[in-house]
C-alpha positions, -999 to 999 in steps of 0.1 A, spaced: -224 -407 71 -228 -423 35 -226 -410 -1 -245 -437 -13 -281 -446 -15 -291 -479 -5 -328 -498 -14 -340 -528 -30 -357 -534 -61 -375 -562 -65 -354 -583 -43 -320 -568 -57 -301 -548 -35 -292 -515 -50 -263 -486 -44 -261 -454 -63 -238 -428 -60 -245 -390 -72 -212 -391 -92 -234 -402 -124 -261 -376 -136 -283 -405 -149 -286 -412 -109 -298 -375 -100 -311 -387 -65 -342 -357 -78 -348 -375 -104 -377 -396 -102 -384 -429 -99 -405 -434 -129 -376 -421 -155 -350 -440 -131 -368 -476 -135 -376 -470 -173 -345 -458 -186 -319 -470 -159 -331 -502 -155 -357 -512 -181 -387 -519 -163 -409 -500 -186 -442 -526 -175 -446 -485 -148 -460 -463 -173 -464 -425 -175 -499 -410 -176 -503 -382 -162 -467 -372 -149 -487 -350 -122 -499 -384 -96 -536 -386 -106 -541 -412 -131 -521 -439 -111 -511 -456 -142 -467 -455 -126 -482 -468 -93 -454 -492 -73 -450 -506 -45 -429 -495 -16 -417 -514 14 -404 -507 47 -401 -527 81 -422 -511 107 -424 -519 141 -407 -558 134 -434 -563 102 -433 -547 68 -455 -521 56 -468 -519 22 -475 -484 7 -487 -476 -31 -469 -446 -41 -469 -426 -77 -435 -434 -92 -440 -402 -115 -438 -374 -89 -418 -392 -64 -380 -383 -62 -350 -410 -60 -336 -402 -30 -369 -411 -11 -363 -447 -11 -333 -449 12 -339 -482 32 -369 -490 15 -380 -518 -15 -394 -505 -47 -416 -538 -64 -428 -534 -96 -455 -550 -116 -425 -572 -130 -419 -588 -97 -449 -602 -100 -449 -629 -123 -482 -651 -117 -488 -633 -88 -527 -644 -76 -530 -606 -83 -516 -612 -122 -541 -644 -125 -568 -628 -108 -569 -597 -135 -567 -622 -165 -595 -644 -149 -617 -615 -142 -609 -599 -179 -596 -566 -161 -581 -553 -190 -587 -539 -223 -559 -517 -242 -538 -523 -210 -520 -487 -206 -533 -487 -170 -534 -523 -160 -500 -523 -143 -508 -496 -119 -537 -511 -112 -522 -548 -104 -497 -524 -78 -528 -503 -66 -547 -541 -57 -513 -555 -48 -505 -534 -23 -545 -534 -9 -537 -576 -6 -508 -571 13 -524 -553 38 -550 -577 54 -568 -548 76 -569 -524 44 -599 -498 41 -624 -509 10 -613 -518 -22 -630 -494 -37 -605 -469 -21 -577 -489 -31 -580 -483 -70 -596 -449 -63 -561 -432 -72 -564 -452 -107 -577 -443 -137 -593 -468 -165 -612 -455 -200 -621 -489 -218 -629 -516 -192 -646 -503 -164 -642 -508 -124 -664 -537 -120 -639 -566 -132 -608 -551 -117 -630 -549 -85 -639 -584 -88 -602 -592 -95 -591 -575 -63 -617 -600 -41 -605 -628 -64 -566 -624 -57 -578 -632 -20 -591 -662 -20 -564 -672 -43 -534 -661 -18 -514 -687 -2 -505 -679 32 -479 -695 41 -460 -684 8 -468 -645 19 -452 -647 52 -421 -664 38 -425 -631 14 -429 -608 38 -398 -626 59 -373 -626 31 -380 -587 23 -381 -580 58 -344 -593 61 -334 -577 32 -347 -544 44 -326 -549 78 -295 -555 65 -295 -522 48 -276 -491 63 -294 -471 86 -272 -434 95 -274 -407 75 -267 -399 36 -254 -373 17 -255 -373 -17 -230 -352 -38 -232 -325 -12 -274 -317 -21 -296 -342 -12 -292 -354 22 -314 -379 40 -309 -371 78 -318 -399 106 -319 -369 132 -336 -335 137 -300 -319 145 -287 -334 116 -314 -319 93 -312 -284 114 -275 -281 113 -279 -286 69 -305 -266 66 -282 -238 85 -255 -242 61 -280 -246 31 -312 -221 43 -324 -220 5 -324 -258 -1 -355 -275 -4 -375 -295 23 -386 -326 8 -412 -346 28 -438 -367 4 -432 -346 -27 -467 -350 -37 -470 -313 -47 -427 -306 -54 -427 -336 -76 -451 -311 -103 -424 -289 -97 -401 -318 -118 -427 -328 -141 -444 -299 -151 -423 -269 -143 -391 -290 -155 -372 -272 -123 -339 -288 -108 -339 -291 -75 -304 -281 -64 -304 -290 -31 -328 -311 -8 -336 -325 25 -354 -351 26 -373 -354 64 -390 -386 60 -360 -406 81 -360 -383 107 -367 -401 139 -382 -372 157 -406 -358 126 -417 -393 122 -437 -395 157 -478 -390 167 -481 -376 205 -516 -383 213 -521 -360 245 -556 -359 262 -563 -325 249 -546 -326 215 -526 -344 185 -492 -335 178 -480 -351 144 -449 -350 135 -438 -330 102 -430 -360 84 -459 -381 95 -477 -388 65 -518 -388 58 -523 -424 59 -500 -428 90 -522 -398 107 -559 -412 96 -566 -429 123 -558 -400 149 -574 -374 134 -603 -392 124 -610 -397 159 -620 -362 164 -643 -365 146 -659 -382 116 -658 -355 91 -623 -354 93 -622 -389 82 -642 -386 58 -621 -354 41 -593 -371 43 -603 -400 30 -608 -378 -5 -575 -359 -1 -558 -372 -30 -562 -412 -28 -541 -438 -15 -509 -432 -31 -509 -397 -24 -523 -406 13 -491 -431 17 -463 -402 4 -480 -367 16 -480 -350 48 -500 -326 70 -470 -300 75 -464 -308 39 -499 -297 34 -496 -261 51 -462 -253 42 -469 -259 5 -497 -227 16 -520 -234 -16 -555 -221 -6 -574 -249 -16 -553 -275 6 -580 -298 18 -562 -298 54 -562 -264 66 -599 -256 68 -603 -278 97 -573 -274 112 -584 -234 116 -611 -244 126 -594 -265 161 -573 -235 162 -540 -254 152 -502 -243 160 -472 -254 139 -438 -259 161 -413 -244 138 -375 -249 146 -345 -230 134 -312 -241 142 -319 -256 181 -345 -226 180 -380 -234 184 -414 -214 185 -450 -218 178 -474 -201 152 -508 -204 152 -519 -218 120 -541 -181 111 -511 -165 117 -491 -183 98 -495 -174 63 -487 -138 54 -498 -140 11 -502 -164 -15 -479 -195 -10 -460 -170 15 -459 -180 54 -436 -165 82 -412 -194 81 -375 -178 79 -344 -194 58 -331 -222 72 -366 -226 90 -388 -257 93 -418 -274 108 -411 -297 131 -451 -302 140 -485 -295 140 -507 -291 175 -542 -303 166 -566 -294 195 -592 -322 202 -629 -313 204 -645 -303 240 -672 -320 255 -707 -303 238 -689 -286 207 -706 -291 170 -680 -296 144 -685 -301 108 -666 -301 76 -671 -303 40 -656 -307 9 -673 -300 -24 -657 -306 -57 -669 -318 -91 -655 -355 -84 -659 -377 -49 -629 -392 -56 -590 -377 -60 -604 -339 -74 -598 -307 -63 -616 -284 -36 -640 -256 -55 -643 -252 -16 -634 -265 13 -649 -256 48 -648 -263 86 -674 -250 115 -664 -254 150 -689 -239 177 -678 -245 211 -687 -226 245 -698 -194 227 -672 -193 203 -674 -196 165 -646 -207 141 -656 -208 105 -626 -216 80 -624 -219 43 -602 -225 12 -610 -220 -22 -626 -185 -12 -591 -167 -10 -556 -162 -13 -549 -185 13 -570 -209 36 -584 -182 61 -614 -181 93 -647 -157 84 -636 -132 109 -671 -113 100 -692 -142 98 -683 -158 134 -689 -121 149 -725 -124 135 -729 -161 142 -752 -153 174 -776 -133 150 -787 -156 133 -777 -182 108 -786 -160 77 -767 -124 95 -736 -155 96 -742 -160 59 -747 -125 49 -715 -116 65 -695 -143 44 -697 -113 18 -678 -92 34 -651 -121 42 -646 -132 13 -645 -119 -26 -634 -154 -40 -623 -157 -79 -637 -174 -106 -619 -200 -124 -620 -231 -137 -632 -251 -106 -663 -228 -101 -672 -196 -105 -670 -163 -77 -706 -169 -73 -707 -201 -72 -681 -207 -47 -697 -176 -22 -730 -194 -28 -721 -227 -18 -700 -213 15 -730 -199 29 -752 -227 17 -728 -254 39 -735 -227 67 -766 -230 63 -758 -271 62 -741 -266 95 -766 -250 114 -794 -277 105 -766 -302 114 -768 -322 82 -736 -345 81 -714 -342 53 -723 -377 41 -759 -369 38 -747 -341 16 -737 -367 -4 -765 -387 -5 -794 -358 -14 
């Protein structure tokens, strides 16, 4: 086992040890590149991972090829990058991505142009990438507008030169192999485990440390709440949290499989859940978070745990070499409070596939398409009789309209009239309590006329 974390940085290999406080492995990246190392071209926004403007670049050899994610430098901790690359915007020096922003006049004041150049970096590394649109979704821009950076982004490909990407793409994928690959232990806190008896047998010692997958909601905890985190463990190297079983009758994702990484399977359940994943966060956040990280976090306006009610999920948790499984609407017990026990984790989610003849739907409203925030969320799965209707934003946590499914055979408008008596949502500042119980039965209403979630959209 190391003490010492190992990465690159724009081609440099790099070793810290935890005996220096400036290289707090729970530090983040942002503060570590700026005042460690200079790079001050990442800036700091919105220190929370909305307005993109730290976006880098992270790589990791996959599967013999190297995968390029765009990650929020902000809200992402140190330690993370054990065996990966971090490239910033000053690795690329007239990059086609560089020359294709300054030919396509895609910036103004310039506070936001280098996460952008990372955001449409990353997107022209990845040659079967989803719309480019997408790509910069996770970046914001006040003075020059989406149209030239767009433009840039088509530009940079037809500017590439092949055959100098793959000799790239070779040279960091060697660079990444030669790194070390067991276990690290940081100062006796953060600990990156390669195994899920390594990460048990900590968390047994340490039951109160904290379980650190993509960070994208603990890194607030650094940024805004100015919290130390004491001691972690990071999942995202463990072999066994890192796998998708794709069984005939179900999913099951590992705890440390990430959104982007899980798209593809859960979208093919059905569209919706594309589609409401593809407005989870955006890319960056897609590339770092995770589904367990999703529902252990127990917020009740997490975007994944409407739908996943409404499958009638399980989560695997494991305690020491002791396993057993929860059903997702048994799982959370207040606000943010669940029955996991100290020392106890989740090692997966069980996502039941859709039988032959069942109507599905789900639907996300908020006051943004892209990267906002749920005023509510919700799921409607029929299936041989049965109704499951789940929501978030209407409760203390993500919960099924017990009353409403009961009445479901009624009638569409007993369904909605029972939603009163599930739920007695707040008002904040998303939406208000009557707003937000308005809306829930209106998408009922939406489900039972079997009007998609992108002709919502579109009306």
């Amino acid at each position: 086992m190391r003490a010492t974390l190992d990465f690159c940085l724009n081609g440099e290999a790099v070793s810290l040890g935890s005996e220096k406080t400036a290289d707090d492995p729970s530090r983040t990246l942002l503060t570590w590149l700026r005042e460690r190392r200079g790079l001050v071209g990442t800036k700091e926004g919105c220190a929370e991972g909305d307005c993109g403007a730290c976006t880098v670049v992270l790589a990791e050899n996959q599967e013999g090829s190297v995968r390029y994610l765009p990650v929020n430098s902000c809200i992402l901790c140190l330690g993370t990058l054990d065996r990966r690359e971090v490239i910033t915007v000053e690795r690329l020096k007239d990059h086609p991505v560089q020359r294709a922003m300054v030919e396509c006049h895609g910036s103004q004041c310039g506070f936001c142009t280098p996460g952008f150049v990372m955001a449409l970096y990353a997107h022209y590394k990845r040659p079967q990438a989803a719309d480019l649109r997408d790509a910069i979704a996770g970046n914001l821009c006040r003075c020059t507008g989406y149209r030239p950076i767009l433009d840039a982004g088509e530009r940079a490909r037809a500017m590439a030169d092949p055959e100098l990407e793959r000799a790239d793409d070779e040279a960091r994928r060697a660079r990444l192999a030669r790194l070390p690959r067991d276990s690290t232990l940081l100062g006796k806190r953060f600990f990156v485990p390669t195994t899920v008896d390594e990460l048990a047998g900590f968390l047994a010692e340490r039951p109160q440390a904290t379980i650190l997958a993509g960070g994208t909601d603990a890194g607030l905890w650094i940024t805004k709440q100015h919290r130390d985190l004491d001691e972690v463990a990071y999942i995202g190297r463990v072999s066994e949290l890192s796998e998708i079983e794709d069984s005939p009758g179900y999913l099951e994702i590992g705890a440390a499989v990430t959104y982007a990484e899980a798209y593809a399977a859960l979208a093919g359940i059905h569209p919706d859940i594309g589609e409401l994943l593809r407005r989870l966060g955006a890319v960056q956040v897609r590339a770092a978070g995770t589904l367990a990280g999703n529902i252990a976090n127990g917020s009740p306006i997490g975007d994944s745990m409407p739908f996943l009610l409404a499958l009638g999920a399980s989560v695997t948790l494991q305690r020491g070499s002791a396993q057993r499984s929860v059903a997702l609407e048994s799982f959370y017990t207040g606000y943010r409070k669940s029955v996991l026990l100290p020392g106890e984790f989740i090692r997966s989610v069980r996502v039941p596939k859709l039988a032959a003849g069942a109507r599905f739907a789900a639907y996300k409203l908020s006051k943004r398409f892209d990267q906002d925030i749920s005023a509510v969320c919700a799921a409607f799965h029929v299936a041989a009789g049965e109704a499951r209707f789940a929501f978030g934003g209407m409760a203390a946590t993500p919960a099924r309209a017990r009353n409403a499914e009961k009445t479901w055979p009624r009638g569409v408008d007993a369904a909605c009239a029972a939603l009163a008596e599930d739920f007695k949502p707040l008002s904040d500042q998303r939406a208000s309590a009557w707003y937000r119980l308005t809306t829930a039965q209106n998408l009922l209403r939406k489900f039972a006329l079997g009007i998609s979630s992108r002709e919502i959209l579109e009306l």
